[in-house]
N, C-alpha and C positions, 0 to 999 in steps of 0.2 A: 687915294690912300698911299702914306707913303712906307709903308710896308715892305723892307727885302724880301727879295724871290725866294728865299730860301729861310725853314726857322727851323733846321730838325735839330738846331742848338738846343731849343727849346724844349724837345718833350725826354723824359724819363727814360731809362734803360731799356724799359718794355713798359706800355702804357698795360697791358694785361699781364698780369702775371704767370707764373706756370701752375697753379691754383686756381686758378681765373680759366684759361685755356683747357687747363683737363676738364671742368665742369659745363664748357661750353660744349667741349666736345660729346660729354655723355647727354647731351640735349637738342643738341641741332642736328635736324632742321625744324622737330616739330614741335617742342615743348620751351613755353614761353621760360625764362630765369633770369633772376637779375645777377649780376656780373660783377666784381671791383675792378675798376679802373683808377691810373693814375694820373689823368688830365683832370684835374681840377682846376687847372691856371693857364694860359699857353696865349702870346700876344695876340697873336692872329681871329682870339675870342674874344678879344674884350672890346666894348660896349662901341668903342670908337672905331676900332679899327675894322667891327662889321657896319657899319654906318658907312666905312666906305668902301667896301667890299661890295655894300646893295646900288651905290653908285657904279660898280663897272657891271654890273650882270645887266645882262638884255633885261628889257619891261618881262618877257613872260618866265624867265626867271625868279620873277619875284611876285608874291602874295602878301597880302597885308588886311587885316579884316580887324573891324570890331571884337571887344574879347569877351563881351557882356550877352552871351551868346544860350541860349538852350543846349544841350546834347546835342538833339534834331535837329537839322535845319530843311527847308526845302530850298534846295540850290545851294548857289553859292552867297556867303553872308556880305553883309553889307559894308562899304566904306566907312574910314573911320574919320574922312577929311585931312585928313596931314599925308604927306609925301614919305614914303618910306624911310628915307634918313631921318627924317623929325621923329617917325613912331619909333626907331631902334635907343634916337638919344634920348627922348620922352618917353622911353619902356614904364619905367615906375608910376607916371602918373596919365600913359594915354589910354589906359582899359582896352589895349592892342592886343592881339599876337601878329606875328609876322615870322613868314618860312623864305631864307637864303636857297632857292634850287640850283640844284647842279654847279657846286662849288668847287667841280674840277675842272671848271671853263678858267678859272683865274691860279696860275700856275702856283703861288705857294699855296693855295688851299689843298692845289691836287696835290703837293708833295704830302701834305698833312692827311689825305684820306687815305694815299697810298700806303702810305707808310702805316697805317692804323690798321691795314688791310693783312700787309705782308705777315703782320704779326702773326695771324689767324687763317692765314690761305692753308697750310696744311690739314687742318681741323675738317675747314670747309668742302676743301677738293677731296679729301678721305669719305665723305657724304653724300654731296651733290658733284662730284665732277670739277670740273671746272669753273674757276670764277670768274663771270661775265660779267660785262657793264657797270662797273662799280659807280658808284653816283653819291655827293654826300649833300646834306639840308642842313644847316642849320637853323634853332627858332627861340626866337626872342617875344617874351610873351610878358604881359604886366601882371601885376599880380590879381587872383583870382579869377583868370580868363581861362573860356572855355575852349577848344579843340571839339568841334561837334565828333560825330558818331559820324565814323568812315572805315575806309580798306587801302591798304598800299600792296602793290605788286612786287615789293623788294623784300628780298629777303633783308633784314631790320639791326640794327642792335644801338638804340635808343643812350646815349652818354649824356649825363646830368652834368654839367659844367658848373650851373650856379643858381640857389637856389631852389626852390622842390616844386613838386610837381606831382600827380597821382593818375597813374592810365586805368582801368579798366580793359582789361581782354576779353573777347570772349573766342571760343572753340572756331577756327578758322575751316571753313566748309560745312560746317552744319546751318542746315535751312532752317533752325528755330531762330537764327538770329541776321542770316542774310541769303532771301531765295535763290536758287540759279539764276533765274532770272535777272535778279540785279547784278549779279558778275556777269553773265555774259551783257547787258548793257554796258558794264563801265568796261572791258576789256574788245567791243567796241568803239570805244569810244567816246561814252559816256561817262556821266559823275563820277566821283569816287565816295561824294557824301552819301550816306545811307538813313532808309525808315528807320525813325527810333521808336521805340515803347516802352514806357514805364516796364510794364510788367518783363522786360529783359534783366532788367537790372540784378535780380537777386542771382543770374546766372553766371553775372560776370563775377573776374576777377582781378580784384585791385592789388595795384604795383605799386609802391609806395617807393620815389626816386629821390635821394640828396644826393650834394657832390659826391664826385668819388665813386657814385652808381652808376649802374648801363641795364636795362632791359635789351633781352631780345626778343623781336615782336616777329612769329613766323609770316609767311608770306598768305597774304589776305584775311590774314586774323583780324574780324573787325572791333574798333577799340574807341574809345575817347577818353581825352586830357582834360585835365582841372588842376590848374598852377596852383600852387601853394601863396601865403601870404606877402611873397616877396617877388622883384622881377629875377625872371628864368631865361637861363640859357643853355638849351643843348643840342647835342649835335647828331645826328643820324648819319652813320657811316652803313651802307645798303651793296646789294650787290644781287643779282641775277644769275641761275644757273638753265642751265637745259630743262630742267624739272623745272622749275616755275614759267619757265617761255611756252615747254609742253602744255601743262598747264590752261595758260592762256589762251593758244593758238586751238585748242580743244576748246574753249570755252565759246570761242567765235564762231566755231565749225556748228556747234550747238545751238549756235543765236539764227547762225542759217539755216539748220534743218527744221525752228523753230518756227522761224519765217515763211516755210514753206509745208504747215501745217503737223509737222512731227512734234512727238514727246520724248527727246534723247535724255538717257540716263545722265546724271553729272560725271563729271571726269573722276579719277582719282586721285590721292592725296600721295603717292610715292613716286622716288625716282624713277623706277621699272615703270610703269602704266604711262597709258594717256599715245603711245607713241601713235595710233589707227587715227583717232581723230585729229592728233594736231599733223601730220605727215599727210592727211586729206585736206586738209586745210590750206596749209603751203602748196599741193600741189594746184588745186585750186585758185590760190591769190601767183600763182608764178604761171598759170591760163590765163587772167585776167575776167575769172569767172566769179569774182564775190564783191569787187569794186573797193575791195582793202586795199 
């Protein structure tokens, strides 16, 4: 790609505005809202220049599946026969989705996540502490392709670049829509795609995305995507705090004592909590007593 290192020529004064930033503030971390944003255009998105973007990311980097997909899937969905670059520049007619990870491996992408980051670190750090591990994805998806029914570990905020798109949420920790059980599998280790059932459906809630939109998806709110009539592009700028690692590293402590014949109650959903099991945990994986 021959792309300069550098595009912060490229974006707007402030891609969020300070109407945009106050409302995320009265929401995060735990109530989903959609956002204005002012990245609708920016070189480093467009059609080509992610085509060679999926050319410098390592293989596991990158994901590319069929889009002709169910909600549910068991496992991971199927190939769609073409190479990644071919699915990004055949978006409109390969019945694809495909996800860019960790696009702060290639230095002008990171200047573009950071920089979307900095906007909104105050908001965040007033919240949850501090902002860890910031990681961004972006997904180029053909039109009317699915995104099954899953859970991410990042804290989320979903930017519509081109194109529409419609998520579905549903309540992030409630066992009507995803057991303990399956967190502590995937935060071992395991999937992130999840059981679907019809009968979830009337529970959730749809996010209706065009350009110029951004959803934020809290952390393991499980959710699925349905592209609109046209090919879509947007980007997930994500990030990690203590609260979501606590979180997790509770979720694993759980999967052990589960293993070992116990019924541990689930973790909690706030900053304050969680600190007994995930601090047993670590002391645990820094023994070398749970083989994490």
């Amino acid at each position: 790609m021959n792309a300069p290192a550098r595009f912060t020529d490229a974006l707007p004064a402030a891609v969020f505005d300070a109407p945009a930033r106050a409302k995320f503030a009265r929401h995060y971390p735990e109530q989903p809202h959609i956002l204005a944003h002012g990245l609708t255009s920016h070189p480093l998105l467009e059609i080509e220049a992610l085509a060679g973007l999926a050319g410098q990311l390592p293989p596991a980097s990158v994901e590319y599946n069929r889009g002709d997909l169910p909600i549910g899937v068991d496992g991971k969905p199927g190939a769609n026969g073409m190479t990644i670059a071919e699915t990004i520049r055949r978006v409109a007619e390969a019945e694809s989705w495909a996800v860019l990870k960790n696009i702060e491996q290639v230095p002008a992408y990171r200047d573009l996540l950071l920089g979307l980051l900095e906007e909104i670190r105050p908001e965040i750090e007033a919240a949850t502490g501090a902002m860890l591990t910031p990681q961004g994805f972006i997904f180029v998806s053909s039109p009317n392709s699915v995104t099954p029914y899953h859970f991410d570990p990042e804290h989320n905020i979903l930017l519509q670049i081109r194109g529409t798109k419609v998520m579905t949420q549903f309540p992030a920790g409630d066992t009507r829509f995803v057991p303990d059980t399956a967190h502590e599998t995937y935060h071992s280790g395991g999937p992130r795609e999840l059981k679907w059932d019809d009968a979830m459906l009337p529970h959730g809630t749809q996010f209706a995305l065009s350009p110029g939109e951004a959803l934020f998806v809290p952390v393991m709110a499980p959710h699925f995507v349905k592209n609109g009539p046209a090919p879509s592009v947007s980007l997930s700028i994500t990030w990690r705090s203590e609260w979501s690692y606590r979180e997790s590293d509770a979720r694993i402590f759980n999967a052990i004592l589960r293993s070992r014949g116990f019924s541990p109650g689930a973790p909690g959903r706030f900053p304050h909590q969680n600190y007994a099991k995930a601090y047993a945990f670590r002391v645990m994986r820094k023994l070398g007593l749970t083989g994490a």
